[in-house]
C-alpha positions in Angstrom: 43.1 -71.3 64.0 42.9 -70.4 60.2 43.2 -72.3 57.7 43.0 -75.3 60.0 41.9 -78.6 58.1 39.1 -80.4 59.8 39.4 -83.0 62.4 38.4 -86.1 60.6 40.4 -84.7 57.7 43.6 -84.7 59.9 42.4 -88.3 60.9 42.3 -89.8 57.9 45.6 -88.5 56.2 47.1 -89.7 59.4 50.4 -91.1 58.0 52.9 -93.6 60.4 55.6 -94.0 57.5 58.5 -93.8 59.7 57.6 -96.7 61.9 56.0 -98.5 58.7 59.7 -98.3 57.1 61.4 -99.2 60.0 59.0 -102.3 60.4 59.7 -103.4 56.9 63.6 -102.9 56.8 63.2 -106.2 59.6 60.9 -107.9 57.7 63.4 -108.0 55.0 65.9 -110.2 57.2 63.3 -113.0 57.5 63.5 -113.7 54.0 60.4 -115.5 52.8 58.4 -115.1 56.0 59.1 -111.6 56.4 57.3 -111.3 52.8 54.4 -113.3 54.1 54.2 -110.8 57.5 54.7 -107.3 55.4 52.0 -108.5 53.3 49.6 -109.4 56.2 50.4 -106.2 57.9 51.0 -103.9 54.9 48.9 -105.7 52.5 45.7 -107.0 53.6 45.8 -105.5 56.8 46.5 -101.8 55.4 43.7 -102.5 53.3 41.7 -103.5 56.8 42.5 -100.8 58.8 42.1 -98.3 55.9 38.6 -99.3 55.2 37.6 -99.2 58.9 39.3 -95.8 59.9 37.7 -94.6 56.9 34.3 -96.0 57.9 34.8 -94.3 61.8 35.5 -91.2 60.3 32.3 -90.9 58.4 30.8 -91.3 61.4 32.8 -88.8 63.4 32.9 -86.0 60.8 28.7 -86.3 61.4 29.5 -85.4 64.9 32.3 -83.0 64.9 32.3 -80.7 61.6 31.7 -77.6 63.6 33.8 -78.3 66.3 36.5 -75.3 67.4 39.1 -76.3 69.4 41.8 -73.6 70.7 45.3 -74.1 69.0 46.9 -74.5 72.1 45.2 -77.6 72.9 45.4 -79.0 69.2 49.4 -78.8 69.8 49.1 -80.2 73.1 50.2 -83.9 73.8 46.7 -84.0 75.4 45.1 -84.1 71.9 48.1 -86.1 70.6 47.3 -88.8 72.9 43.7 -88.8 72.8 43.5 -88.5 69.1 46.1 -91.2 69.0 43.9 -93.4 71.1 41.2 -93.2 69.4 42.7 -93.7 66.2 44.3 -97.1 67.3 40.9 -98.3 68.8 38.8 -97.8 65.8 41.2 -99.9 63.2 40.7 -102.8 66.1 36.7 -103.3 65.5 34.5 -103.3 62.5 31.7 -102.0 65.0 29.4 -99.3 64.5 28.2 -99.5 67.5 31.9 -99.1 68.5 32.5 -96.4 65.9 29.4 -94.2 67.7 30.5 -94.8 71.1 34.4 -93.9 70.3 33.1 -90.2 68.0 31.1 -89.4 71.2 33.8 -89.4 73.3 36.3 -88.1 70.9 33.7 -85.1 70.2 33.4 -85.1 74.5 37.2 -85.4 74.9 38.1 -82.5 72.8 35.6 -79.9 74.1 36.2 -80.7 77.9 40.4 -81.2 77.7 40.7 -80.4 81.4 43.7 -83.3 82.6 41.8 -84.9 85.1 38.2 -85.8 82.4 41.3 -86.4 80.0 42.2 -89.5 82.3 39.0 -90.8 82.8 38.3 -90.3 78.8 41.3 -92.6 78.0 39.9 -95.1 80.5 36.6 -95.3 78.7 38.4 -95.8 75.2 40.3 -98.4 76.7 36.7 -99.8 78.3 35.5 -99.6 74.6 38.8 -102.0 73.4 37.8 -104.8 76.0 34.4 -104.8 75.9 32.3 -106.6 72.9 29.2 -105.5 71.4 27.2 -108.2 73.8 29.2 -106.3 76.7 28.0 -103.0 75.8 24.3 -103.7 75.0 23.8 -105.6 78.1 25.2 -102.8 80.1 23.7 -99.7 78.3 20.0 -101.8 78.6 20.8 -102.2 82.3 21.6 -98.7 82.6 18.8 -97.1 80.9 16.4 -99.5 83.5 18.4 -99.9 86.4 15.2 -98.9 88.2 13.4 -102.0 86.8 15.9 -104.5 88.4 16.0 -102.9 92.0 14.5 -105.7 93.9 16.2 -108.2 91.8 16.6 -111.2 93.5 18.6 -113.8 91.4 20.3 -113.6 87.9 18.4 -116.6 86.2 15.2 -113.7 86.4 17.9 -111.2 85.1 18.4 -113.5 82.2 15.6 -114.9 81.3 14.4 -110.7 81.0 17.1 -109.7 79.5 16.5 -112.3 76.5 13.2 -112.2 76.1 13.4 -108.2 75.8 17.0 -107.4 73.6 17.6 -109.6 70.6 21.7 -110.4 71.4 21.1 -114.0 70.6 23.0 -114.9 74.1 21.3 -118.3 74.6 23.8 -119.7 77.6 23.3 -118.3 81.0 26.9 -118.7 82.1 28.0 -116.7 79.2 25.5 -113.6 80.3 27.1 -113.7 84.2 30.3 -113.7 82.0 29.4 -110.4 80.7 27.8 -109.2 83.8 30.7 -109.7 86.1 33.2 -108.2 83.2 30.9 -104.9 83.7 30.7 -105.0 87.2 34.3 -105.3 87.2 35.0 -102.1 85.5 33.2 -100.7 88.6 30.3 -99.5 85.7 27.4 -101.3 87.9 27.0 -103.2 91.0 25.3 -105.9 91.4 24.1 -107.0 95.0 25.3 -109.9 97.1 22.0 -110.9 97.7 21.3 -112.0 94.4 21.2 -115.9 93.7 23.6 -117.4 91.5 22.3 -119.7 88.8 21.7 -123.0 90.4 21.2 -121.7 93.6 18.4 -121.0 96.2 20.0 -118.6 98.8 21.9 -115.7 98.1 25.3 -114.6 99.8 25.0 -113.2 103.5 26.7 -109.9 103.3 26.6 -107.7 106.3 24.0 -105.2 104.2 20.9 -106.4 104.1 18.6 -107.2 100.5 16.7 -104.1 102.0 19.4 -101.8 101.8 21.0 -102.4 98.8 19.1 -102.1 95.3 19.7 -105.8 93.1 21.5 -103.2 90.7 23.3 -99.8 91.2 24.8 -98.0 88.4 27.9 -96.7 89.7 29.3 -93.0 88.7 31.4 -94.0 86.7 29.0 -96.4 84.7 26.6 -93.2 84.8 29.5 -91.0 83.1 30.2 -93.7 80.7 26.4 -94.4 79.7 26.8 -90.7 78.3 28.3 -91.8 75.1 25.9 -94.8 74.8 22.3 -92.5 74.7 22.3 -91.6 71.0 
């Protein structure tokens, strides 16, 4: 496509002025209070989202400044939606760990636009909204050493590791299962029922025995999504 600004230029000049001028002609009925909300919204939190979409494009336009994408795709709602997405999700964090994860997948999303990666892509932004940094680095060091933590046997060994080896500064154990079960229920890894629960001294008796059934699987979905976690 000639004469085709680039991607993070497109990005960043991203204008919503229609729905910022209908927003404000309803502000202006609440008088004072509408003032006080236009000015959080428009105001300092224009200021806010500007300075952080400006901050996940200079990441992204490291990633993607050669990227070529056909120009039936870049007028396909496809690329509307994703680009949307990911738009929307960066202005929510001041991450940079975020900002990498969400250029990967933008740079991923655009290359491979068949419908069905599309859906799963748009999952994985969405996994990228709910999870926090702590999520993330708990479940990309799992991943990376799932192999380590196949005869797991309880998570008060999980968590004393984990700690010792990634400076998160989680220091309460409930508050690591937290994370643990929020990631194991995004399907990304699975944890057996064998394992003990803090405070206890005999695991769960599922029908699969400890044998069978590694302390931690990473799922294929948590394999696809540990893609955009590797650089």
């Amino acid at each position: 496509m000639e004469n085709q600004p680039s991607l993070p230029k497109i990005i960043k000049e991203y204008s919503t002025e229609s729905v910022r001028s209908t927003i404000k002609v309803y502000l202006s009925v609440l008088g004072p209070l509408g003032t006080a909300i236009d000015e959080l919204v428009f105001g300092i939190g224009e200021r806010i989202r500007g300075k952080r979409l400006e901050e996940f494009v200079g990441v992204l336009s490291e990633k993607i400044d050669n990227t070529r994408i056909g120009v039936d795709y870049f007028q396909s709602e496809d690329f509307y939606d994703l680009t949307i997405n990911i738009i929307n999700s960066s202005v929510k964090t001041n991450s940079k760990l975020k900002y990498e994860i969400l250029s990967e997948i933008y740079v991923n999303g655009i290359n491979r636009n068949i419908k069905w990666e599309q859906d799963l892509i748009q999952t994985f932004v969405r996994y990228v909204n709910e999870l926090t940094p702590k999520h993330i680095l708990i479940f990309k060091y799992l991943a990376q050493n799932v192999e380590e933590f196949k005869d797991l046997d309880s998570y008060e060994s999980l968590f004393n590791y984990f700690t010792a080896q990634v400076p998160t500064h989680i220091n309460d154990k409930y508050e690591f299962r937290m994370y643990l079960k929020d990631v194991e229920n995004k399907t990304l890894l699975r944890f057996s029922k064998d394992i003990n629960e803090f405070g206890s001294s005999g695991g769960y008796m599922a029908l699969e025995s400890y044998e069978e059934v590694p302390g931690i699987t990473l799922t294929s979905i948590g394999a696809k999504f540990s893609e955009y976690l590797q650089k």
